[in-house]
C-alpha positions in Angstrom: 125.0 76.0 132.4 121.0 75.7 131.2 119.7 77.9 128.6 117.3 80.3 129.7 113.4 79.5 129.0 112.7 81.8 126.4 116.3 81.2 124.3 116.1 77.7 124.8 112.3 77.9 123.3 113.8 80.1 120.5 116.4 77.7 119.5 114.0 74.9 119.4 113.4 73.1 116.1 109.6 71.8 115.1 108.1 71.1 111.5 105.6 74.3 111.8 108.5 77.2 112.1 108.5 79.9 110.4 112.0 79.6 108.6 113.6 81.6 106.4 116.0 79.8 103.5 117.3 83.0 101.6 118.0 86.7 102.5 119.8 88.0 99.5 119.4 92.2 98.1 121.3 94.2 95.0 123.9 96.5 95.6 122.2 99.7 97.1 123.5 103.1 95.4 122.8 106.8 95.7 120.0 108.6 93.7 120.4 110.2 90.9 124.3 109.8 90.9 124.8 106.5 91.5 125.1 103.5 89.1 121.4 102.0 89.6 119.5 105.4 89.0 118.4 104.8 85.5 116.9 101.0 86.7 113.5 100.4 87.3 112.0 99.2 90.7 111.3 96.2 88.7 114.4 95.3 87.2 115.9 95.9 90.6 113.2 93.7 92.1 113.2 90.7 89.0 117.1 90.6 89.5 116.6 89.5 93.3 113.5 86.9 92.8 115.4 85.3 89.8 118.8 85.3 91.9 116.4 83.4 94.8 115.1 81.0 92.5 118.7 80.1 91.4 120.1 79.8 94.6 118.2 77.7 96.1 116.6 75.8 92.8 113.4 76.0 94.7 110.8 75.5 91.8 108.4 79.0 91.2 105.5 76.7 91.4 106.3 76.0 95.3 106.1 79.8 95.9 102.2 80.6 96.9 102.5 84.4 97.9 104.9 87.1 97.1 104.7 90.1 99.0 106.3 93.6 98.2 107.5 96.2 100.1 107.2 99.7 98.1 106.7 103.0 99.6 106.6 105.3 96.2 104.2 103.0 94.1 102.5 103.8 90.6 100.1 101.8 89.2 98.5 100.7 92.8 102.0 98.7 93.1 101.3 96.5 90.0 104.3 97.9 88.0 107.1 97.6 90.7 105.8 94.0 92.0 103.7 91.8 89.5 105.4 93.1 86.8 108.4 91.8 88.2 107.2 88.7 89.5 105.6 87.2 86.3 108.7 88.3 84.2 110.9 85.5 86.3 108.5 83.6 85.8 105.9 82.5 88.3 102.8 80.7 87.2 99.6 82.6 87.6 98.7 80.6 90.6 101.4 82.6 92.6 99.7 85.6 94.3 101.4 89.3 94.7 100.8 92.1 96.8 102.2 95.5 97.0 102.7 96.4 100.7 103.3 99.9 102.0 104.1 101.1 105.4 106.9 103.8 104.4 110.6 102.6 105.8 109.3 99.2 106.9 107.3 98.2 104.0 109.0 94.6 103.6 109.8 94.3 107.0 105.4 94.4 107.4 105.6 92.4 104.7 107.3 89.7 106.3 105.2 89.5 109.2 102.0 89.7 107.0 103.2 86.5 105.7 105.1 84.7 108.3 101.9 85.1 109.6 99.6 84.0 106.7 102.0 80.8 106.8 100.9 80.2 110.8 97.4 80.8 110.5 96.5 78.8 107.5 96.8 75.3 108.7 99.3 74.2 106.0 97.0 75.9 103.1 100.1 78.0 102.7 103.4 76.8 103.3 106.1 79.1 101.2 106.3 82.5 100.1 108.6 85.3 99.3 109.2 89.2 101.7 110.5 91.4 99.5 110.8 95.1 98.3 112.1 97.4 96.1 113.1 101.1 95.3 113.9 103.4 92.7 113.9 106.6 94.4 116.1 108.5 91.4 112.7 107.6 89.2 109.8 107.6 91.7 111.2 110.4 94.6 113.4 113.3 92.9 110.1 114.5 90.2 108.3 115.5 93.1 110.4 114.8 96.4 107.0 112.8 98.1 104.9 116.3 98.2 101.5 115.5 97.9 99.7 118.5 94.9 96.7 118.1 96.7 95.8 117.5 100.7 92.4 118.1 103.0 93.4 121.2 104.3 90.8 120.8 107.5 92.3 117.4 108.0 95.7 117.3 107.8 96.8 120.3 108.0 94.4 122.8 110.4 93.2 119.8 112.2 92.8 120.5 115.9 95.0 117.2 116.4 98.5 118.0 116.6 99.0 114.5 115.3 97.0 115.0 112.5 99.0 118.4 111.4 102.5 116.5 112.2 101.7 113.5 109.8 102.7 116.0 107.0 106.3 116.8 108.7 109.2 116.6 107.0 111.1 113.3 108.4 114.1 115.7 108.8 112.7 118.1 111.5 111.0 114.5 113.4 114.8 113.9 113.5 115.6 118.1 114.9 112.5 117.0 117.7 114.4 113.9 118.5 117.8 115.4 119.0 116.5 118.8 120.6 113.9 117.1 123.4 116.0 113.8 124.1 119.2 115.5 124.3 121.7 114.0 121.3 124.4 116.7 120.5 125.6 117.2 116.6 128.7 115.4 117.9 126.8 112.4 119.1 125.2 112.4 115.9 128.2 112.8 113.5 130.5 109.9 115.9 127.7 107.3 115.5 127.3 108.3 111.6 130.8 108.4 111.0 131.2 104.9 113.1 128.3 103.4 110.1 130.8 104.4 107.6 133.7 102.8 109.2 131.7 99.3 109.7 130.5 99.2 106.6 133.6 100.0 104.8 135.3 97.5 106.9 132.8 95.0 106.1 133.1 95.4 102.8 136.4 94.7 103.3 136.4 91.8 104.7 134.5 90.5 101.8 131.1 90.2 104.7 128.7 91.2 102.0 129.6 88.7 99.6 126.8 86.1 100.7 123.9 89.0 101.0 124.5 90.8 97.4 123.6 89.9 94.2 124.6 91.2 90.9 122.8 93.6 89.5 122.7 94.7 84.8 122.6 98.2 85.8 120.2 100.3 82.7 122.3 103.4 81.4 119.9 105.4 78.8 122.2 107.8 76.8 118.7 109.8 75.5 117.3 112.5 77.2 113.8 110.9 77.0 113.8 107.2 77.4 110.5 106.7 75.8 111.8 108.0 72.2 112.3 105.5 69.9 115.9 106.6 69.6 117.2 105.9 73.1 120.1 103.8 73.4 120.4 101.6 76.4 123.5 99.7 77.4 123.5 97.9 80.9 126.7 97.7 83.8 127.4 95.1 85.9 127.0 96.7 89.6 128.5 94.4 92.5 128.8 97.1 95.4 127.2 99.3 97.5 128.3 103.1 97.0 126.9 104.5 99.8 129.8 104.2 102.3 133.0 106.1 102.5 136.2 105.1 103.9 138.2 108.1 104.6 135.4 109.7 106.8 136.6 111.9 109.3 134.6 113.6 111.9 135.8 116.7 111.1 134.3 116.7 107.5 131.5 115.7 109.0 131.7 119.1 111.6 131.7 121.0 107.9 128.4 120.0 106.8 125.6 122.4 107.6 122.1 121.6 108.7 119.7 120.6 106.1 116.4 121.0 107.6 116.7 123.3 110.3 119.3 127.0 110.1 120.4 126.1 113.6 119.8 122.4 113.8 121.9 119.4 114.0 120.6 117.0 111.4 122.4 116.7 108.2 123.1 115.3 105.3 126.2 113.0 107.1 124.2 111.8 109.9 120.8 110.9 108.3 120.4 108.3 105.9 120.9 107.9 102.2 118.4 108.4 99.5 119.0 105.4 97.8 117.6 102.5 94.7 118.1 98.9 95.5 115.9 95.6 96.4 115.6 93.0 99.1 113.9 89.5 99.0 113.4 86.8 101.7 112.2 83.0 100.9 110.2 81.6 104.2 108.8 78.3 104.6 107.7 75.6 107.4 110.7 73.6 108.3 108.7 71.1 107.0 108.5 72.2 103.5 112.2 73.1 103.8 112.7 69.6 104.3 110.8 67.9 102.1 112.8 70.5 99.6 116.0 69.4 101.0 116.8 73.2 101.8 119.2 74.3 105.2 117.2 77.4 107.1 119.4 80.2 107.4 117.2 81.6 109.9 113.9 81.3 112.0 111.7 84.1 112.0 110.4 84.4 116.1 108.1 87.5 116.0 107.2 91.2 115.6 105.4 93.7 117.6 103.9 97.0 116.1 103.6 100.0 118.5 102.4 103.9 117.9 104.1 106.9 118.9 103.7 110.9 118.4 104.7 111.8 114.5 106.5 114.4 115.2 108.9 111.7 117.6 108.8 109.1 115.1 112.3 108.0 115.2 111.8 106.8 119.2 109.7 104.1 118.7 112.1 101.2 118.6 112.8 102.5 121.9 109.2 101.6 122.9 108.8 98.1 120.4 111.8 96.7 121.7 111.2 96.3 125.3 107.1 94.7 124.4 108.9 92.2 122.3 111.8 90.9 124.9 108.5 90.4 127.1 106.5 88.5 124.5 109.5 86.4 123.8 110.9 86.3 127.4 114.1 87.1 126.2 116.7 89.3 128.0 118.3 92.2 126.4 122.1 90.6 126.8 120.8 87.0 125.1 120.6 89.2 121.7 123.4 88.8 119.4 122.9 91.7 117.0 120.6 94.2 117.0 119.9 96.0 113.2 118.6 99.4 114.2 116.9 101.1 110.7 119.4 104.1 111.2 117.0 106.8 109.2 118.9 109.4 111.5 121.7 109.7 113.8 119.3 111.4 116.6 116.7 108.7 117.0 119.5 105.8 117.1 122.1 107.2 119.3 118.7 108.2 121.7 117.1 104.2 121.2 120.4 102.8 121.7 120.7 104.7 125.0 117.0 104.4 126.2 117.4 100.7 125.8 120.7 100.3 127.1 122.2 98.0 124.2 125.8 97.4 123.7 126.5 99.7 121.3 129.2 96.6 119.7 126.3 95.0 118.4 124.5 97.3 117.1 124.6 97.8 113.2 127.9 95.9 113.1 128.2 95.6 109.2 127.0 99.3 109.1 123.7 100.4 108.3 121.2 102.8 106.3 123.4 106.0 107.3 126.5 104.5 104.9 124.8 101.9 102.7 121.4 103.9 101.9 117.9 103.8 102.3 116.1 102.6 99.5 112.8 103.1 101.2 110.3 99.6 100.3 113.3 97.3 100.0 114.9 98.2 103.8 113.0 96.0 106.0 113.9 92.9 103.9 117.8 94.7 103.4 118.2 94.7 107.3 117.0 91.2 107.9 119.5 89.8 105.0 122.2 92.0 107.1 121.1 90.5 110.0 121.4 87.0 109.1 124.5 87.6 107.6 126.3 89.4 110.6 124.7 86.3 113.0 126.7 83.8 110.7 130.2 85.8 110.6 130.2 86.4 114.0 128.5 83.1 115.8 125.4 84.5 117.2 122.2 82.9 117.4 119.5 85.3 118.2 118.9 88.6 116.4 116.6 91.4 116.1 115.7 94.6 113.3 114.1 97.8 114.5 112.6 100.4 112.6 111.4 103.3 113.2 109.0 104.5 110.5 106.9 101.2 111.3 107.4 101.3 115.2 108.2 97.6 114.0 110.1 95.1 115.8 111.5 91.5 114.5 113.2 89.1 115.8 115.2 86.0 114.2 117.4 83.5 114.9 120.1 82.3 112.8 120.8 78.9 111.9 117.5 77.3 112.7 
């Protein structure tokens, strides 16, 4: 049987791919409540690039570029990424940036590099995707409202678009479900089928190869800056996010959250969540000459736009522009990681696009592990690669909807 053009040229092995030699992220945990709300975006963030360095005793020097996904920076980004960065330990001559394009901020980051590798004519040849989020520390002081906003721009502009950038992500998901026709009960069976993967992944002990160990900071004093704060750290090995003895009826009793007599809640949206992500890419030549195994071959992304107040529908639009760039058919993809920021927009993507539900989010996804917002992009791919390998596929893609971003990867290239 012959492999189909576009497979057979994504399965194809030459010294200039883009590969990818380690996808690893921290346990993810609820805000506020859960075991990594007291940790800084860079501790979560230096845990992960010194866990990649170990791994794959790659030395720091080799990396040229690090590139960080963070959607709730301070400091321009410099606190949450270079901060972290020199602490492991890379020399000077290692370059950081702080990327931020909300939900997919280190999935952008990926490409932005993938692509720097391609275009530079082997001036750059390694560099790390990653991201990180602390949204106990950086979201729940002000929950994202801006204090101050151009009231004739965005928000009595005579472009609707231009008034919606402002809405609430919750009633983008009421839009979705209300205009595209998903029901609360095809929200609540596809959230409560997140929880059940993810807890049976877990299980299984699937996770084991993605998640790294993470000295979780407990401060017993009110104000952490006082000199007499006590801080004492716990080992966290496990997402908290998920829970196993979901039922759809206790998902019934949750009322609406952004809408009196909508059908978005807190069930069937994602998590607000801290954690961080990191992927190592490289030619396959430099993997070679390091003596390291790719894990994964990053193919390519497409961007696409669509109206704010619909944002969760654009995978539904990426998806099919990114099959034609890569002339790959629909059925030749393994997995498919869909970004589940709500139940709406990926029970309506899945449908639009007509994907077997089976492999869609088949380890879970942000619905039952969380949503740390900078570090998801990078979460998903690690996910991705990680479901390819358990399961035998070879070709994979993530979706998200905040970027209108699509990726595709294949595993074991």
């Amino acid at each position: 049987m012959s492999v189909p053009r576009g497979l057979k040229a994504i399965l194809a092995k030459h010294p200039s791919d883009i590969v990818i030699v380690s996808a690893l992220r921290t346990p993810i945990t609820k805000s506020v409540k859960g075991c990594l709300s007291q940790t800084h975006p860079e501790e979560l963030l230096a845990t992960v690039l010194s866990e990649t360095l170990s791994r794959t005793q790659i030395p720091a020097a080799s990396v040229q570029d690090v590139l960080v996904g963070c959607v709730l920076q301070t400091l321009g980004g410099q606190k949450a990424s270079a901060a972290a960065v020199k602490h492991v330990g890379f020399p000077s001559s290692t370059t950081v940036a702080t990327v931020n394009r909300q939900c997919s901020s280190s999935a952008y980051a990926m490409t932005i590099l993938a692509n720097t590798i391609r275009a530079s004519d082997g001036a750059v040849d390694c560099g790390i995707a990653a991201g990180t989020e602390s949204m106990s520390l950086d979201y729940f002081p002000h929950r994202g409202i801006p204090w101050r906003v151009a009231e004739e721009v965005a928000k009595r502009s005579p472009r609707e678009d231009a008034r919606d950038v402002l809405m609430p992500m919750g009633i983008t998901s009421e839009n979705v479900a209300r205009e595209l026709g998903v029901t609360r009960e095809d929200q609540d069976a596809f959230a409560l089928e997140s929880h059940r993967k993810a807890a049976a992944a877990w299980e299984k002990g699937w996770f084991a190869d993605e998640v790294v160990e993470v000295q979780a900071k407990k401060i017993t004093a009110t104000n952490e800056v006082a000199e007499e704060a006590e801080v004492s750290w716990e080992a966290v090995r496990r997402d908290d996010g998920f829970r196993k003895g979901l039922t759809m009826e206790k998902l019934a009793g949750l009322k609406p959250v952004f809408d009196e007599s909508g059908t978005t809640t807190a069930g069937n949206s994602s998590q607000i969540s801290d954690g961080a992500a990191a992927t190592l890419l490289m030619t396959r030549a430099k993997a070679d000459s390091l003596n390291l195994t790719p894990i994964g071959k990053y193919i390519a992304a497409v961007v696409v736009g669509v109206p704010p107040r619909l944002m969760g529908i654009a995978p539904a639009v990426a998806v099919p522009k990114l099959l034609s760039l890569t002339d790959v058919d629909e059925a030749e993809v393994d997995v498919w990681e869909l970004n589940e920021a709500f139940a709406s927009q990926s029970v309506h993507c899945i449908r639009k696009l007509g994907i077997n539900q089976a492999k869609v989010n088949p380890m879970g996804g942000a619905i039952a592990l969380g949503h740390p917002l900078g570090a998801t992009g990078a979460r998903i791919v690690a996910t991705l690669l990680n479901g390819l390998h358990k399961m035998g596929g070879k070709v994979g893609s993530i979706d998200d909807p905040a970027m209108e971003l699509d990726l595709r990867v294949s595993f074991g290239n």
